[in-house]
C-alpha positions, -999 to 999 in steps of 0.1 A, spaced: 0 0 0 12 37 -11 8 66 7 -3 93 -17 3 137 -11 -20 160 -27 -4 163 -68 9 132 -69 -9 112 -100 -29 82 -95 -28 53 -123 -53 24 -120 -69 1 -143 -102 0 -129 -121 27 -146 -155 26 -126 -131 25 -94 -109 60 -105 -148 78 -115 -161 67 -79 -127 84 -63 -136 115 -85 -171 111 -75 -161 109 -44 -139 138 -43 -110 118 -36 -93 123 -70 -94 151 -96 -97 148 -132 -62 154 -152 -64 187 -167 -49 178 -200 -39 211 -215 -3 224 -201 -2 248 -176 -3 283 -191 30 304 -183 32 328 -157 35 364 -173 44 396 -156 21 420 -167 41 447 -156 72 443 -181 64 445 -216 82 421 -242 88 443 -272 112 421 -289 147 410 -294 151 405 -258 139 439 -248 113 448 -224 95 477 -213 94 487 -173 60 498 -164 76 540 -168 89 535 -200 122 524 -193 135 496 -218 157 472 -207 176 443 -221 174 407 -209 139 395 -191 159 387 -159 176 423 -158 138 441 -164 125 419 -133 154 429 -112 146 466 -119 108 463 -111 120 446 -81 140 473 -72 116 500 -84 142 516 -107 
């Protein structure tokens, strides 16, 4: 027997068993689309590895525009 955490996929054969766990609220139905990505609506990709601070400021590299809205340059 297998302890299960909350996440961790469930794989049995027994289909009428895995809809009574759903049913049951036990189990949750695989969402099968990929998760979407996180985006920061406060830079602005405008191409070529450039991005756009939320005053107007364009900076290069996605990692150096974070660190700037981080710091609230």
């Amino acid at each position: 027997m297998k302890d299960y955490e909350e996440g961790d996929p469930y794989t049995y054969e027994n289909k009428e068993r895995i809809a009574f766990l759903i049913e049951k609220g036990y189990l949750e139905k695989k969402n099968k689309q990929p998760p979407q990505a996180k985006s920061n609506p406060e830079i602005k990709h405008t191409g070529g590895g450039w991005y756009e601070l939320p005053d107007g400021k364009k900076v290069k590299g996605k990692a150096n525009a974070l660190k700037a809205l981080e710091s609230g340059v």
